[in-house]
OpenMM code with the backbone's topology and positions (N, CA, C; nanometers):
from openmm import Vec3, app, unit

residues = "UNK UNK UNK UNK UNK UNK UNK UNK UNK UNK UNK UNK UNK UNK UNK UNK UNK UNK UNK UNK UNK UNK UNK UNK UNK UNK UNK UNK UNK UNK UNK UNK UNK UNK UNK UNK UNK UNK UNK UNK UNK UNK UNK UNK UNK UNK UNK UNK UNK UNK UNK UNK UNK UNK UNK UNK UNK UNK UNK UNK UNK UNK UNK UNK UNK UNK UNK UNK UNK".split()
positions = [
    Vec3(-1.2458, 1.8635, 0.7497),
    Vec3(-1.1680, 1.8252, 0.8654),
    Vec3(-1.2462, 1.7230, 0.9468),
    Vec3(-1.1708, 1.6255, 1.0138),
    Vec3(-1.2234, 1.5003, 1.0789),
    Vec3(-1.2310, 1.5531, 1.2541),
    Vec3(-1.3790, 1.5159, 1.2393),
    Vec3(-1.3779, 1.5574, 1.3827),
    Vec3(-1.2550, 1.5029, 1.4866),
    Vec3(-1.2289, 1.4041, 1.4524),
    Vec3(-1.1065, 1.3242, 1.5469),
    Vec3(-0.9667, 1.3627, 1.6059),
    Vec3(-0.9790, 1.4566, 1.4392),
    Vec3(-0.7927, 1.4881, 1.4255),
    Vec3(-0.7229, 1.5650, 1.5125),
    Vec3(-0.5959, 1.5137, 1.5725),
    Vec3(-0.5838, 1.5527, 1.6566),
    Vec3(-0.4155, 1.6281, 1.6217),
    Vec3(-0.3833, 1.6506, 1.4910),
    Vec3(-0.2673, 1.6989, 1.4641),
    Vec3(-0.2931, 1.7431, 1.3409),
    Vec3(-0.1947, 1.8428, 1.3322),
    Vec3(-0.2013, 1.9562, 1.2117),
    Vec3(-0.2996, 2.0315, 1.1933),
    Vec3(-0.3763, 2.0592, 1.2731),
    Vec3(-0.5223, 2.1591, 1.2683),
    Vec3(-0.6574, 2.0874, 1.1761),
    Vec3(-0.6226, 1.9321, 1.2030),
    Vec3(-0.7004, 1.8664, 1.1397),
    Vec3(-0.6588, 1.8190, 0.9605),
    Vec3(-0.5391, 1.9044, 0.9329),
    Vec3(-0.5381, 1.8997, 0.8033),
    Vec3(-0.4323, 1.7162, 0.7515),
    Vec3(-0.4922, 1.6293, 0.7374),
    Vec3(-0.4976, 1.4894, 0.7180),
    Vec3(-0.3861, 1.4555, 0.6370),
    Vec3(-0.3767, 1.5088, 0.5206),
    Vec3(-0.2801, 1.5279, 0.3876),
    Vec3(-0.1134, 1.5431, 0.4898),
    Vec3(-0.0870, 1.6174, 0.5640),
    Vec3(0.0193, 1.6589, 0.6168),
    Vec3(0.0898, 1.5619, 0.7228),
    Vec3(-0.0045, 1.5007, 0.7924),
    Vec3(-0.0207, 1.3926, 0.9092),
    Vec3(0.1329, 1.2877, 0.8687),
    Vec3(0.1538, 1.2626, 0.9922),
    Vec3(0.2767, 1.1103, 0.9493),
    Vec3(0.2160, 1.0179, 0.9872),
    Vec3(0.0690, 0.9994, 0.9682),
    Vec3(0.0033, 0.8600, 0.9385),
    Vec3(0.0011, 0.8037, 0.7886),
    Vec3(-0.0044, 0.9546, 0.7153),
    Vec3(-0.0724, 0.9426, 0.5906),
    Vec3(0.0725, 0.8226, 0.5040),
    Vec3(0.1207, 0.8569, 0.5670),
    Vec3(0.2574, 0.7415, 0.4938),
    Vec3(0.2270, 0.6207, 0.5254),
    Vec3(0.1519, 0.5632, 0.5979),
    Vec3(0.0567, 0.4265, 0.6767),
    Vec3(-0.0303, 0.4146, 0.5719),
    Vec3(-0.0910, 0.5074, 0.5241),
    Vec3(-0.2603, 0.5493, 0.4569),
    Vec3(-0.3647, 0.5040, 0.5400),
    Vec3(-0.3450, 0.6119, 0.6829),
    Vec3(-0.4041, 0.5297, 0.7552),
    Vec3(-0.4347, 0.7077, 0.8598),
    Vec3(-0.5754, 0.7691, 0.9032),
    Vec3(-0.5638, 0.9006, 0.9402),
    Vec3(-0.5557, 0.8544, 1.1132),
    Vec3(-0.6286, 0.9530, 1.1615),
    Vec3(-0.5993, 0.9517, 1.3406),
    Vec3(-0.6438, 0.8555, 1.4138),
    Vec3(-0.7121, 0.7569, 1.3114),
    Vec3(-0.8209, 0.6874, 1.4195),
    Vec3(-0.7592, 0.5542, 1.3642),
    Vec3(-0.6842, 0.5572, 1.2449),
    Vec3(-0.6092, 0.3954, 1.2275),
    Vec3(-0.7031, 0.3610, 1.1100),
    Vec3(-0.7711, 0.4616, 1.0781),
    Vec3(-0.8667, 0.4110, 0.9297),
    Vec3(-0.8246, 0.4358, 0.8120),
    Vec3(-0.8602, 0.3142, 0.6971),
    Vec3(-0.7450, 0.3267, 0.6321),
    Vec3(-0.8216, 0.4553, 0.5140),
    Vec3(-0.7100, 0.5600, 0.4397),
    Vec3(-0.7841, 0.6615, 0.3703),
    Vec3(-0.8472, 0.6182, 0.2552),
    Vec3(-0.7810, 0.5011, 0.2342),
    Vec3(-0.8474, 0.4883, 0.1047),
    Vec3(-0.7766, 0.3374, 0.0699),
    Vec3(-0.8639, 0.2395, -0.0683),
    Vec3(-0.8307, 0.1380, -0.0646),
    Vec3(-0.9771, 0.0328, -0.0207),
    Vec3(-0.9308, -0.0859, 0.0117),
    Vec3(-1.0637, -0.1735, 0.0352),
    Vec3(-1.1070, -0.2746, -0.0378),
    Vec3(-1.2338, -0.3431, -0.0160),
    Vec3(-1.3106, -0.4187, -0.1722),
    Vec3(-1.3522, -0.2996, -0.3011),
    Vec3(-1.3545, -0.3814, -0.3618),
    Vec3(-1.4373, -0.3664, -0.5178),
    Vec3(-1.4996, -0.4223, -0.5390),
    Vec3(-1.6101, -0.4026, -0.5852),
    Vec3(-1.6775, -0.4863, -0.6914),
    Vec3(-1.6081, -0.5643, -0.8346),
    Vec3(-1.6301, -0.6273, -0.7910),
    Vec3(-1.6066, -0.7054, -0.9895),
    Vec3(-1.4215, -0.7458, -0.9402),
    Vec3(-1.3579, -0.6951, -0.8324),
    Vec3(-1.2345, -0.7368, -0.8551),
    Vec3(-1.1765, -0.8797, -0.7889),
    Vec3(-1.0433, -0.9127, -0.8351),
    Vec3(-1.0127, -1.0338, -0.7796),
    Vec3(-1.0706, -1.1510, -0.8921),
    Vec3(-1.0355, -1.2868, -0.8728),
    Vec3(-1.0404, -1.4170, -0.9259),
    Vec3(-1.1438, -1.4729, -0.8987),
    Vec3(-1.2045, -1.4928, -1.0025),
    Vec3(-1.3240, -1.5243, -1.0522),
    Vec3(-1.3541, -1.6838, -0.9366),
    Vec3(-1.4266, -1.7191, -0.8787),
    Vec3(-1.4575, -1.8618, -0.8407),
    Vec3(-1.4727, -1.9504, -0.9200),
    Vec3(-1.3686, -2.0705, -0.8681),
    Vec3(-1.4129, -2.1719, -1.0136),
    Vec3(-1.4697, -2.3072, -0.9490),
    Vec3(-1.5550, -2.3032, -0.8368),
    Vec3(-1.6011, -2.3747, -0.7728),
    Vec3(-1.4785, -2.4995, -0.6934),
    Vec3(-1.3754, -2.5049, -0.7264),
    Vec3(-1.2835, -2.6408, -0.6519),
    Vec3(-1.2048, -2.5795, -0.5293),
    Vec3(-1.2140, -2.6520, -0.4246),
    Vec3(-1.1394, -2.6398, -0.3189),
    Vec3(-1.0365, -2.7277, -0.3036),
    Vec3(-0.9437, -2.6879, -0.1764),
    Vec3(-0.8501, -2.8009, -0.1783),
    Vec3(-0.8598, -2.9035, -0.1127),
    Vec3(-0.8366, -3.0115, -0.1840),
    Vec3(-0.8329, -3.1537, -0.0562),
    Vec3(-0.6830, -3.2202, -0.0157),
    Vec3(-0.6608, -3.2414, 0.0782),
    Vec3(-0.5570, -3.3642, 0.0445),
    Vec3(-0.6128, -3.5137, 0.1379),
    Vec3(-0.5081, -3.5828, 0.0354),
    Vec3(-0.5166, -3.6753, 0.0590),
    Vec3(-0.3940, -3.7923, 0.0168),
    Vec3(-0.3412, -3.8932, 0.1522),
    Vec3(-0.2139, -3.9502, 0.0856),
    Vec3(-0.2257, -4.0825, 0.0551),
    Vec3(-0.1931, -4.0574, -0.0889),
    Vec3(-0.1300, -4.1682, -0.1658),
    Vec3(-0.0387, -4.2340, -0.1844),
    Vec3(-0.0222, -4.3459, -0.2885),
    Vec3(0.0665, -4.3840, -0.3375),
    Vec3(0.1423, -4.3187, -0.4524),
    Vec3(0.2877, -4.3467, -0.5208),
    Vec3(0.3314, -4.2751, -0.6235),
    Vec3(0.2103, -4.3656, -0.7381),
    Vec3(0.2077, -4.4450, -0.7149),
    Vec3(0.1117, -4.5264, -0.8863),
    Vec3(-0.0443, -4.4580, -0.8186),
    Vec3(-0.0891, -4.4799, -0.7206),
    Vec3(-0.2343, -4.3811, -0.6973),
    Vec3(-0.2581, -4.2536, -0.7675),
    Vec3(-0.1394, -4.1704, -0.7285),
    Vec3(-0.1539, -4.0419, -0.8020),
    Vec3(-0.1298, -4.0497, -0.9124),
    Vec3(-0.0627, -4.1181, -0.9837),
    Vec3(-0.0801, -4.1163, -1.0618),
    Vec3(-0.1636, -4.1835, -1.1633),
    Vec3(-0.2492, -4.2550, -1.0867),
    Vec3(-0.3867, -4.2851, -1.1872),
    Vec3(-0.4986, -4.1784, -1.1315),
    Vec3(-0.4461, -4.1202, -1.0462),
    Vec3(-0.5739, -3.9580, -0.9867),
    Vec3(-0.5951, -3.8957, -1.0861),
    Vec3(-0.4708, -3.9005, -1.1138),
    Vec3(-0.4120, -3.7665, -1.1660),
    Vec3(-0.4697, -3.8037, -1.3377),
    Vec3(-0.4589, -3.9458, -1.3781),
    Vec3(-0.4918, -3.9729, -1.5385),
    Vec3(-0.6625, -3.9259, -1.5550),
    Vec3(-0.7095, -4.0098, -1.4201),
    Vec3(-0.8904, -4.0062, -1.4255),
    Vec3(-0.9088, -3.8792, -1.4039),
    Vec3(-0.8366, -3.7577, -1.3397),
    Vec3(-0.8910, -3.6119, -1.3425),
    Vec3(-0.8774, -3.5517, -1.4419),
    Vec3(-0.7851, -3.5907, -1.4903),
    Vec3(-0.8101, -3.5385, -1.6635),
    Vec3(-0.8829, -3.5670, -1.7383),
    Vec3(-0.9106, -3.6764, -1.7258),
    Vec3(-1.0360, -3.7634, -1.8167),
    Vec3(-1.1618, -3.6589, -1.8013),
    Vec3(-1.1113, -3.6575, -1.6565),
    Vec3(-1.2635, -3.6084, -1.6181),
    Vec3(-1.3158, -3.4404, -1.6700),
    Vec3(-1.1780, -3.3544, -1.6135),
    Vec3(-1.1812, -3.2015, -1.6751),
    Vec3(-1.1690, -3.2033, -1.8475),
    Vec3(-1.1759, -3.2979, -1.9085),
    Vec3(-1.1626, -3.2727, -2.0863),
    Vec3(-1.2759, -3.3330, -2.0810),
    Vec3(-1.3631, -3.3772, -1.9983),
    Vec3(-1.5132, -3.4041, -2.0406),
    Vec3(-1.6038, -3.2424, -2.0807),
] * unit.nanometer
topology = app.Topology()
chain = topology.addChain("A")
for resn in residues:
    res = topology.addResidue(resn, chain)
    for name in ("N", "CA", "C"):
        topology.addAtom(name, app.Element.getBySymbol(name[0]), res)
């Protein structure tokens, strides 16, 4: 029992937070990071930048050039 609880004699499982997943204090029961989970970094961020229709599309030829290197 959580020192906090302030309904059901402490018993958490029973609570109408637990439908939140979330007990008396707004913490969540469970859930969070992992290790190892989620999409791998592939080092590129986003840029923009505005072009022309023939610009992008010579961006767009030389970035390929460049990623099949």
């Amino acid at each position: 029992m959580k020192s906090y609880c302030t309904q059901n004699n402490g018993d958490c499982t029973t609570c109408s937070l637990v439908s939140y997943n979330k007990d008396c204090m707004n913490t969540p029961i469970w859930g969070g990071r992992r290790e190892g989970a989620g999409r791998k970094p592939t080092g590129r961020k986003k840029k923009i930048y505005y072009v022309t229709d023939d610009e992008n599309a010579k961006l767009r030829e030389y970035l390929q050039e460049l990623r099949s290197q």
